[in-house]
mmCIF file as gemmi writes it, N, C-alpha and C atoms, coordinates in Angstrom:
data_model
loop_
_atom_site.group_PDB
_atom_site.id
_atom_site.type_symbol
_atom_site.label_atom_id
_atom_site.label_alt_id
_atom_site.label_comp_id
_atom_site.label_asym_id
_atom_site.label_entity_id
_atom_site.label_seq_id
_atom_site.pdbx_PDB_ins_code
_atom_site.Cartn_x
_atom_site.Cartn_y
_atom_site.Cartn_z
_atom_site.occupancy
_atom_site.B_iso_or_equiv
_atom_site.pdbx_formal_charge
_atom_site.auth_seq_id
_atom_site.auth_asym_id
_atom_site.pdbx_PDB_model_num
ATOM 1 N N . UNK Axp A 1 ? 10.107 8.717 -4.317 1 0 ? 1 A 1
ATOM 2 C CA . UNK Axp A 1 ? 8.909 8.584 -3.518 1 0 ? 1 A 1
ATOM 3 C C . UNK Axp A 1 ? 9.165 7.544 -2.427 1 0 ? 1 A 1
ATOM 4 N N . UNK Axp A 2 ? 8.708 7.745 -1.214 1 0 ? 2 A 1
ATOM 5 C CA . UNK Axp A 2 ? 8.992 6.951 0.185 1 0 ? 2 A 1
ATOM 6 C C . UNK Axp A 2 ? 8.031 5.404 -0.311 1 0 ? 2 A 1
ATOM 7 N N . UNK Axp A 3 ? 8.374 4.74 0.4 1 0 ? 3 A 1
ATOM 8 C CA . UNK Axp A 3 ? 8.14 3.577 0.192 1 0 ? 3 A 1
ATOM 9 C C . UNK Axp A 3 ? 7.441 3.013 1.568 1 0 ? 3 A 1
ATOM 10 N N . UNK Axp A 4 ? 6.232 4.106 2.119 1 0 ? 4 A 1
ATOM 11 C CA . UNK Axp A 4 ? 5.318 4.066 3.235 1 0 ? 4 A 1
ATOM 12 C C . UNK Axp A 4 ? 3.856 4.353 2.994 1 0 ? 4 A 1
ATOM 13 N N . UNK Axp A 5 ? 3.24 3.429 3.774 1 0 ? 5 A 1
ATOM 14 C CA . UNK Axp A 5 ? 1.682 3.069 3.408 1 0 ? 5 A 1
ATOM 15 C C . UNK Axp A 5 ? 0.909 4.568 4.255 1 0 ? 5 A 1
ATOM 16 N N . UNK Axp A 6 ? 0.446 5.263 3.81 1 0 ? 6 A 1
ATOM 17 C CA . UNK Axp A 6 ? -0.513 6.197 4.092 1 0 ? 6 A 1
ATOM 18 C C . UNK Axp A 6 ? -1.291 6.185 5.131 1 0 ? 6 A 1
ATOM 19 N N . UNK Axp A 7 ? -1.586 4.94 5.226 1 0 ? 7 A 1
ATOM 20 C CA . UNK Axp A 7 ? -2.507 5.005 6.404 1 0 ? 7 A 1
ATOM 21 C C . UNK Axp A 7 ? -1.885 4.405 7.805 1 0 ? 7 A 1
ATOM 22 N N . UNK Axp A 8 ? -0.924 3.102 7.891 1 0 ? 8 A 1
ATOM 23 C CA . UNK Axp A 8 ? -0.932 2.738 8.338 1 0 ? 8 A 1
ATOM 24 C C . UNK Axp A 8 ? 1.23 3.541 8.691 1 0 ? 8 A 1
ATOM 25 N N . UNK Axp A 9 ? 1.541 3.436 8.147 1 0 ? 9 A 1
ATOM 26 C CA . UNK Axp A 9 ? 2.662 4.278 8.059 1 0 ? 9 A 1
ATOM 27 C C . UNK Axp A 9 ? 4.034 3.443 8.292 1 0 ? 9 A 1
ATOM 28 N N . UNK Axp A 10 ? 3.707 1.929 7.573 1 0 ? 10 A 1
ATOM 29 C CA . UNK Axp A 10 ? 4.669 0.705 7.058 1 0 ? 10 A 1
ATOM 30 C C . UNK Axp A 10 ? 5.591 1.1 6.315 1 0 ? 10 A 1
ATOM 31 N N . UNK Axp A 11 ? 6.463 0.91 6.748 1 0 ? 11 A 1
ATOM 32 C CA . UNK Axp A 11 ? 7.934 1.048 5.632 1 0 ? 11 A 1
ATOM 33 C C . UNK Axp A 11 ? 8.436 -0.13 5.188 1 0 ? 11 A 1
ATOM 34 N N . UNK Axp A 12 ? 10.051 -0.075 5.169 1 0 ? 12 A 1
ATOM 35 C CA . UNK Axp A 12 ? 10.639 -1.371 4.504 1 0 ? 12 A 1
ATOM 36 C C . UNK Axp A 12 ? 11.364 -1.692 5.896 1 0 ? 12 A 1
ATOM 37 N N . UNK Axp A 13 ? 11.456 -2.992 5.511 1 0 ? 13 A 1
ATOM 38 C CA . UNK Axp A 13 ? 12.319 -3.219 6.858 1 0 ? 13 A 1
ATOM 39 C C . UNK Axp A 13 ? 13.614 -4.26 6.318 1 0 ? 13 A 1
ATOM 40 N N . UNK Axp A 14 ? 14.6 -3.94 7.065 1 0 ? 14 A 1
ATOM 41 C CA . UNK Axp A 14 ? 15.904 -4.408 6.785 1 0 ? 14 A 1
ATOM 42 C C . UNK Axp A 14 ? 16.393 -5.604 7.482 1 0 ? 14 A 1
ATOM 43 N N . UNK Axp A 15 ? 17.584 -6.317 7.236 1 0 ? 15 A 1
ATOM 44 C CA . UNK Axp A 15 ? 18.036 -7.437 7.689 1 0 ? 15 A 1
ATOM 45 C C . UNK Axp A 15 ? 19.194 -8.122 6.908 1 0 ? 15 A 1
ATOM 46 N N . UNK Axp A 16 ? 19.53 -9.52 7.479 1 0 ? 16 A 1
ATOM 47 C CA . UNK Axp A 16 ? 20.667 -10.143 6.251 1 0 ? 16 A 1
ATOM 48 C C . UNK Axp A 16 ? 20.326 -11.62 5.889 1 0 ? 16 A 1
ATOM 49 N N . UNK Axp A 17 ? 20.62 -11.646 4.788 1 0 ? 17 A 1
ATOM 50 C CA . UNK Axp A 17 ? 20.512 -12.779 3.827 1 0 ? 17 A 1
ATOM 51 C C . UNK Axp A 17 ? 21.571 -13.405 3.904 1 0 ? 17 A 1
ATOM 52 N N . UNK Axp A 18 ? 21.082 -14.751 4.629 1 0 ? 18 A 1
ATOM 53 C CA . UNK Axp A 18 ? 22.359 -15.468 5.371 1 0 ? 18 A 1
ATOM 54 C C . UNK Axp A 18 ? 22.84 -16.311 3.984 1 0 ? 18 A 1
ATOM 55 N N . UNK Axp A 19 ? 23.856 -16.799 3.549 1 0 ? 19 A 1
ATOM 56 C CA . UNK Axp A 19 ? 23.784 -18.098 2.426 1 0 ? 19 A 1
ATOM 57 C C . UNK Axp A 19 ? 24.055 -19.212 3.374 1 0 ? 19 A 1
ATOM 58 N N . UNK Axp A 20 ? 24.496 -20.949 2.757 1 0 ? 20 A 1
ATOM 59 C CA . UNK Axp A 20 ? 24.734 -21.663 2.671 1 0 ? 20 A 1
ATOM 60 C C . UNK Axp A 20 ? 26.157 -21.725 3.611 1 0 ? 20 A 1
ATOM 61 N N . UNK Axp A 21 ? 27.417 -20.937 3.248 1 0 ? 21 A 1
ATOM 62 C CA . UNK Axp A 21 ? 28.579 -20.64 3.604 1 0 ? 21 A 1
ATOM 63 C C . UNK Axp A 21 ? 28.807 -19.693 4.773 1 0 ? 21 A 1
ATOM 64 N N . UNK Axp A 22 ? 27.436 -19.129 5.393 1 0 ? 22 A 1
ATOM 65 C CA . UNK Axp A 22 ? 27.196 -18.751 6.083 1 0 ? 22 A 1
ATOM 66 C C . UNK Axp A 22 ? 27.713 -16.671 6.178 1 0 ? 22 A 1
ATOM 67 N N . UNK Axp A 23 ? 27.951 -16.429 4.735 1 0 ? 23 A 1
ATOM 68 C CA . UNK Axp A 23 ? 27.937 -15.277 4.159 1 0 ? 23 A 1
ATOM 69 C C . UNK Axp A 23 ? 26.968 -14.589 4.335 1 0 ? 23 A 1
ATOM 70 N N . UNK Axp A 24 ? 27.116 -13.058 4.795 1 0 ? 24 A 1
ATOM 71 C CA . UNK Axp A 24 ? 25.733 -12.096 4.978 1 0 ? 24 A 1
ATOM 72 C C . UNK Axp A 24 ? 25.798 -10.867 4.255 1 0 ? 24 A 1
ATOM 73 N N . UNK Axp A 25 ? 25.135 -10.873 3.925 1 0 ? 25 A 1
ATOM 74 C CA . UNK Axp A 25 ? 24.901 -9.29 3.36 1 0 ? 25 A 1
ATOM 75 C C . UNK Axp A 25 ? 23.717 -8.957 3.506 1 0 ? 25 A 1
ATOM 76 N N . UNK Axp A 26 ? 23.714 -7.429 3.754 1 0 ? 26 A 1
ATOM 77 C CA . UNK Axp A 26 ? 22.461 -6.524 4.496 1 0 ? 26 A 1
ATOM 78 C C . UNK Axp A 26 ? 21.455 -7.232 2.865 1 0 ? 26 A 1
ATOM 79 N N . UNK Axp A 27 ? 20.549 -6.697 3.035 1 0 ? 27 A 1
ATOM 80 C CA . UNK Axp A 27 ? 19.036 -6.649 1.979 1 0 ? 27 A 1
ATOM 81 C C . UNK Axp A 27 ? 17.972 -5.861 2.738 1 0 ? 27 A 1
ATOM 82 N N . UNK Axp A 28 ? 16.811 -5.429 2.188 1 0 ? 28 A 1
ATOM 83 C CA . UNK Axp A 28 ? 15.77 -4.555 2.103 1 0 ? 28 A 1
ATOM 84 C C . UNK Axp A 28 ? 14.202 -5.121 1.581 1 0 ? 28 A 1
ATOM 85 N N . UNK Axp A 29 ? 13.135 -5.723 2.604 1 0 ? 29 A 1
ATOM 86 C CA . UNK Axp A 29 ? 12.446 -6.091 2.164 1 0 ? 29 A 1
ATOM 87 C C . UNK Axp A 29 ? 11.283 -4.939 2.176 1 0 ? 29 A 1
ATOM 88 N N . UNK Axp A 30 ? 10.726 -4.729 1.265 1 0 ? 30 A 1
ATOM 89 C CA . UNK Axp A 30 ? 9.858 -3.285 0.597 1 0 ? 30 A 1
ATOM 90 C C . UNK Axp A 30 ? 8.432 -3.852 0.974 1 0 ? 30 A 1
ATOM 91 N N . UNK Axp A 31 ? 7.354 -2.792 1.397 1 0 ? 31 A 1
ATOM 92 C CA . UNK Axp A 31 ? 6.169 -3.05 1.543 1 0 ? 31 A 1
ATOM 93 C C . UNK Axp A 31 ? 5.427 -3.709 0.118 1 0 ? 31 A 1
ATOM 94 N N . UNK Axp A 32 ? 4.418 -4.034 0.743 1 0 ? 32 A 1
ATOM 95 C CA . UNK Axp A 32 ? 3.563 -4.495 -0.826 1 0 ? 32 A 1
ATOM 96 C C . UNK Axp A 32 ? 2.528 -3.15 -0.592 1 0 ? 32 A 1
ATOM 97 N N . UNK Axp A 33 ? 3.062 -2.166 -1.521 1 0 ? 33 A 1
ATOM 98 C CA . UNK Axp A 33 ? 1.821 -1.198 -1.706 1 0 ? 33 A 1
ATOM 99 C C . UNK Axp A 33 ? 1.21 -1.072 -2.816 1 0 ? 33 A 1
ATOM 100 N N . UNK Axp A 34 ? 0.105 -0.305 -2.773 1 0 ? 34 A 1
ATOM 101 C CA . UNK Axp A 34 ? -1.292 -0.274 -3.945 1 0 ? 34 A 1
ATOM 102 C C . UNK Axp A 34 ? -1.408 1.241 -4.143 1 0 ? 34 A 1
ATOM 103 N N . UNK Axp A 35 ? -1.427 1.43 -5.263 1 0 ? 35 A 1
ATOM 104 C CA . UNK Axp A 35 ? -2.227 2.467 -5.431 1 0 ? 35 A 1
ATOM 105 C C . UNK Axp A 35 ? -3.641 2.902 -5.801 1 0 ? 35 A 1
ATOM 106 N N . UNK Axp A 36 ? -4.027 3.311 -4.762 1 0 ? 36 A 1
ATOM 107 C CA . UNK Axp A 36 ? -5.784 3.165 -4.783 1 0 ? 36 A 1
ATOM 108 C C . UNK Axp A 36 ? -6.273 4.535 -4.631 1 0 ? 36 A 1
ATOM 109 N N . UNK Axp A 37 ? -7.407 4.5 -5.67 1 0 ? 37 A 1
ATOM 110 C CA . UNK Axp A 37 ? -8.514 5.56 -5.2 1 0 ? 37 A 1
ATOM 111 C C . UNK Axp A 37 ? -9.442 5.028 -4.256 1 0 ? 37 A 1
ATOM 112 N N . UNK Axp A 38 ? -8.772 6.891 -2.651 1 0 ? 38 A 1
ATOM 113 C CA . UNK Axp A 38 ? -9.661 7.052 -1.46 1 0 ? 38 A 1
ATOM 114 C C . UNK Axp A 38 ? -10.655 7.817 -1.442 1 0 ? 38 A 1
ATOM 115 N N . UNK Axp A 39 ? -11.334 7.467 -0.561 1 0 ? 39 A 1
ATOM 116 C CA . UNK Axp A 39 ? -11.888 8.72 0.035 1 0 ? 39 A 1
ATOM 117 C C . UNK Axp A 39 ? -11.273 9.131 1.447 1 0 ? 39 A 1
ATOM 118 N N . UNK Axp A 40 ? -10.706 10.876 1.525 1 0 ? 40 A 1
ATOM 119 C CA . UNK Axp A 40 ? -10.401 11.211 2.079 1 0 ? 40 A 1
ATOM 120 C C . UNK Axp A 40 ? -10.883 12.652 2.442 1 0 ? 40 A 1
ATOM 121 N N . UNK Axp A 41 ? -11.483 12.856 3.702 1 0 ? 41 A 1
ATOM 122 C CA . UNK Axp A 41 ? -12.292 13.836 4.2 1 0 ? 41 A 1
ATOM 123 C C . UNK Axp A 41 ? -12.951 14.477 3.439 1 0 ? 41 A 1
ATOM 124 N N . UNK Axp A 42 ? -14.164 13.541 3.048 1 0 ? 42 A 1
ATOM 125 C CA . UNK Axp A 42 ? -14.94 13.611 1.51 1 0 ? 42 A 1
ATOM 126 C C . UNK Axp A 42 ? -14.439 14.088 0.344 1 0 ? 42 A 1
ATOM 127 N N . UNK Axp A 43 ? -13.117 14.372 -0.182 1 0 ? 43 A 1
ATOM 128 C CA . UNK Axp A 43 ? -12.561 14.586 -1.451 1 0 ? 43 A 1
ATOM 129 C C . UNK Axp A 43 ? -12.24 12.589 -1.958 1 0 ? 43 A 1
ATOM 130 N N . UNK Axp A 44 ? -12.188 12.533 -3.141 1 0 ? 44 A 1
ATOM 131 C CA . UNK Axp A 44 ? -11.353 11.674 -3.979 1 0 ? 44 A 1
ATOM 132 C C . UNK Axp A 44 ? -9.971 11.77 -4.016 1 0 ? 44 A 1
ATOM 133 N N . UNK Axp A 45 ? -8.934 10.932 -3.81 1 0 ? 45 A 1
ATOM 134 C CA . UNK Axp A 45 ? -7.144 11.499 -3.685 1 0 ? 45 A 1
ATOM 135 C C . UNK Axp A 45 ? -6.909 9.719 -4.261 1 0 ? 45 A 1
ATOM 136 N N . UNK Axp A 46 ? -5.347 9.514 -5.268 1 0 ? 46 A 1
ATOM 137 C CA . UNK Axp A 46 ? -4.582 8.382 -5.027 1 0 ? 46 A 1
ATOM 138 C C . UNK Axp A 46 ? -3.967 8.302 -3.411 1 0 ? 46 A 1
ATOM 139 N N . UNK Axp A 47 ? -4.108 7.313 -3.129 1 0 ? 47 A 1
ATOM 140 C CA . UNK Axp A 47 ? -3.524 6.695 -1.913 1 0 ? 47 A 1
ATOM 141 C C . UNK Axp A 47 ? -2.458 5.752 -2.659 1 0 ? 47 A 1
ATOM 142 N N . UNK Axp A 48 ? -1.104 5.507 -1.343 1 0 ? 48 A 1
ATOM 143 C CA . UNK Axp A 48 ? -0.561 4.258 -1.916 1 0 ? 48 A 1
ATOM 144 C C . UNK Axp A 48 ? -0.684 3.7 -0.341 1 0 ? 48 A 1
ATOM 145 N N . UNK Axp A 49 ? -1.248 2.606 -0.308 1 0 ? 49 A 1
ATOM 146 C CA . UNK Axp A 49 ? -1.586 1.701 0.429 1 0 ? 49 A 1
ATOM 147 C C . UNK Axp A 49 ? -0.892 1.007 0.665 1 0 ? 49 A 1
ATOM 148 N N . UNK Axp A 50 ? -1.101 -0.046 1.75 1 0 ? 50 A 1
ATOM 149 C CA . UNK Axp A 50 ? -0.089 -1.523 2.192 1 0 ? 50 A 1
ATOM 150 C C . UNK Axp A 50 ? -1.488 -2.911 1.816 1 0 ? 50 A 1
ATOM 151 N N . UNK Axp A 51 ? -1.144 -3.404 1.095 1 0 ? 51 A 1
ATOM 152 C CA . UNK Axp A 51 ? -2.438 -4.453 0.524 1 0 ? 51 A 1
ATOM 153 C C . UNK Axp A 51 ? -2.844 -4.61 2.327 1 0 ? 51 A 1
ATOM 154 N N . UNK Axp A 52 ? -2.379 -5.343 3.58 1 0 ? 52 A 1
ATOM 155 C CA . UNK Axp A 52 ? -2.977 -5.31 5.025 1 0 ? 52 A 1
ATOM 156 C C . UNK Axp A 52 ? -4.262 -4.364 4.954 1 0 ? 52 A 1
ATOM 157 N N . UNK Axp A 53 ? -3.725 -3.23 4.558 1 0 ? 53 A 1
ATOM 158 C CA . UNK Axp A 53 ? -5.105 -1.795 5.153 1 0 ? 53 A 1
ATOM 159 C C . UNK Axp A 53 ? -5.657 -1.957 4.376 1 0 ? 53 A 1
ATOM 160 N N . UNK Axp A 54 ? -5.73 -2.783 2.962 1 0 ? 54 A 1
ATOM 161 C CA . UNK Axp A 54 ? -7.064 -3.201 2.168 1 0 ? 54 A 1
ATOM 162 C C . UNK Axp A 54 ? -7.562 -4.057 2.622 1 0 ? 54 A 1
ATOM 163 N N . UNK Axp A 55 ? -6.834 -4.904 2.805 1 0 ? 55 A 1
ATOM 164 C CA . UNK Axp A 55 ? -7.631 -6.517 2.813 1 0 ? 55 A 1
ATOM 165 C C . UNK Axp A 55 ? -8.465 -6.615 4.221 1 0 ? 55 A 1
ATOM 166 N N . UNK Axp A 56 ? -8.01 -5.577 5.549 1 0 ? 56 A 1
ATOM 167 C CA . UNK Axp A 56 ? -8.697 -4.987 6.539 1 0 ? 56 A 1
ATOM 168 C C . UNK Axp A 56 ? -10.203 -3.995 6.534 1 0 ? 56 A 1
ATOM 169 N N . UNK Axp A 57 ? -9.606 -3.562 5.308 1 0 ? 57 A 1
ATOM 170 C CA . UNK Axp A 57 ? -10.756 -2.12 5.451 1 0 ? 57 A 1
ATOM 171 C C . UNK Axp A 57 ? -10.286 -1.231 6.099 1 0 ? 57 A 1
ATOM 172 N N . UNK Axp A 58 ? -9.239 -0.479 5.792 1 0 ? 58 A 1
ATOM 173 C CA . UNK Axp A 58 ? -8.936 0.505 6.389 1 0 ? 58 A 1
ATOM 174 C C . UNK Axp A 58 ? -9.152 1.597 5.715 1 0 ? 58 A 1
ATOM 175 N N . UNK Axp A 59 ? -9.357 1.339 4.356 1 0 ? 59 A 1
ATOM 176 C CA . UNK Axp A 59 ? -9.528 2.39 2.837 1 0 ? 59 A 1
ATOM 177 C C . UNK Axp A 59 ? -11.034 2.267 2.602 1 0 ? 59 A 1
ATOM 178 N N . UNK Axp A 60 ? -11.633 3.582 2.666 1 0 ? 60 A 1
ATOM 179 C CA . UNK Axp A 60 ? -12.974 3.99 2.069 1 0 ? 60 A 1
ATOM 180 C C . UNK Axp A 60 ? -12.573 4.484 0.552 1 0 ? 60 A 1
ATOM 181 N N . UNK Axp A 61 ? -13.009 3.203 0.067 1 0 ? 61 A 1
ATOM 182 C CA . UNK Axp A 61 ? -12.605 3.285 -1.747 1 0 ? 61 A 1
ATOM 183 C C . UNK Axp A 61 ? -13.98 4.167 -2.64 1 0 ? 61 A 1
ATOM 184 N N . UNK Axp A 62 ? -12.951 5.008 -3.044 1 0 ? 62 A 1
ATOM 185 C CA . UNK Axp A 62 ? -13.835 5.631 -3.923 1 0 ? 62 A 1
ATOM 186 C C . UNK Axp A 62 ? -14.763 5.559 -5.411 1 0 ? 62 A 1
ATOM 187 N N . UNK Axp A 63 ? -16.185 5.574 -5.428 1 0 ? 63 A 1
ATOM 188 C CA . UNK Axp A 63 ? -16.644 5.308 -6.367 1 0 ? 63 A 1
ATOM 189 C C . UNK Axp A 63 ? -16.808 5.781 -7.446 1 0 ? 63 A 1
ATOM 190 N N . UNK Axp A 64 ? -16.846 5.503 -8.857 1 0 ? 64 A 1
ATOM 191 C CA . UNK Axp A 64 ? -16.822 5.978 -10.243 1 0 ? 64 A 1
ATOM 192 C C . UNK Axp A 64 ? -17.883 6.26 -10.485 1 0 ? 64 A 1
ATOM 193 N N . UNK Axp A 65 ? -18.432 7.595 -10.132 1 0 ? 65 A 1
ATOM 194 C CA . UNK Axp A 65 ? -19.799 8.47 -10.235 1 0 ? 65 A 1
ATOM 195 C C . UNK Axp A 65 ? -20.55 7.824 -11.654 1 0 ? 65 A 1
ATOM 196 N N . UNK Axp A 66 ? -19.268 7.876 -12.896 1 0 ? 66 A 1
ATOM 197 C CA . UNK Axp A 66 ? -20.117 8.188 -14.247 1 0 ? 66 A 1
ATOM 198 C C . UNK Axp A 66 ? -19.978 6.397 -14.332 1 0 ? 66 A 1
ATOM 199 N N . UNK Axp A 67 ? -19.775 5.371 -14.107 1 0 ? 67 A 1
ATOM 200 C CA . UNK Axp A 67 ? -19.597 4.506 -13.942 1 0 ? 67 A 1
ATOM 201 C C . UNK Axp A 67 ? -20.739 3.676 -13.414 1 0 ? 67 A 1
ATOM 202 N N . UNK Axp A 68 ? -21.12 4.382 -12.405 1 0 ? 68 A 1
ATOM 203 C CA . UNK Axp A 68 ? -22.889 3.871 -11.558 1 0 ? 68 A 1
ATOM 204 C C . UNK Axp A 68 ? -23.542 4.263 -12.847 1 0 ? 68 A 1
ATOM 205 N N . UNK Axp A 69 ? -23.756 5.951 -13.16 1 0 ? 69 A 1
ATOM 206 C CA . UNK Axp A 69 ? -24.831 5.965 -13.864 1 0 ? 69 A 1
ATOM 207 C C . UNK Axp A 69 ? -25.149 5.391 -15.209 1 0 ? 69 A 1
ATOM 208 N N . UNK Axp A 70 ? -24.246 5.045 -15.895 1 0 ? 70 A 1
ATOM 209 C CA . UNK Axp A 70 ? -24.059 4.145 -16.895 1 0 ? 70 A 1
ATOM 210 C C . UNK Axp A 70 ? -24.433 2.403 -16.959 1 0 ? 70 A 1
ATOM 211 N N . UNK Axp A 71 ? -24.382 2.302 -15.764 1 0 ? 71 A 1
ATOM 212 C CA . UNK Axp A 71 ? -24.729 1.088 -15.417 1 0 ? 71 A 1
ATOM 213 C C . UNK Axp A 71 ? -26.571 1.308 -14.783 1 0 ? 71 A 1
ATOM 214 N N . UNK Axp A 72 ? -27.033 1.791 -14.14 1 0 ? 72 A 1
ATOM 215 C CA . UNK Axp A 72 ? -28.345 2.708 -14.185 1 0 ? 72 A 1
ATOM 216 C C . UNK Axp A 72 ? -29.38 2.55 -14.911 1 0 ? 72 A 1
């Protein structure tokens, strides 16, 4: 599975990890994604998210129907 945010369409991004001795080697820093229930063109779907497009509001989070009414 890709390692890109749904909405916003963040990947990983690459670079090198310098040491001390001044040694490099490539590395891979990975999104921070979520997996969240959306709403998406009024259906319910998992999303995997980038925590950014949460902590923004970019995700219309979906609510637990039997969950309200229980609480009711």
């Amino acid at each position: 599975m890709a390692q890109r945010c749904e909405i916003c369409g963040k990947g990983p991004q690459f670079g090198n990890v310098v040491s001390h001795s001044n040694n490099t080697r490539r590395r891979r820093w990975n999104v921070n994604l979520r997996r969240v229930r959306g709403v998406v063109q009024g259906a319910r779907r998992h999303l995997r998210v980038c925590s950014i497009c949460l902590r923004m509001g970019r995700v219309n989070k979906a609510v637990n129907t039997k969950a309200v009414k229980k609480a009711a």
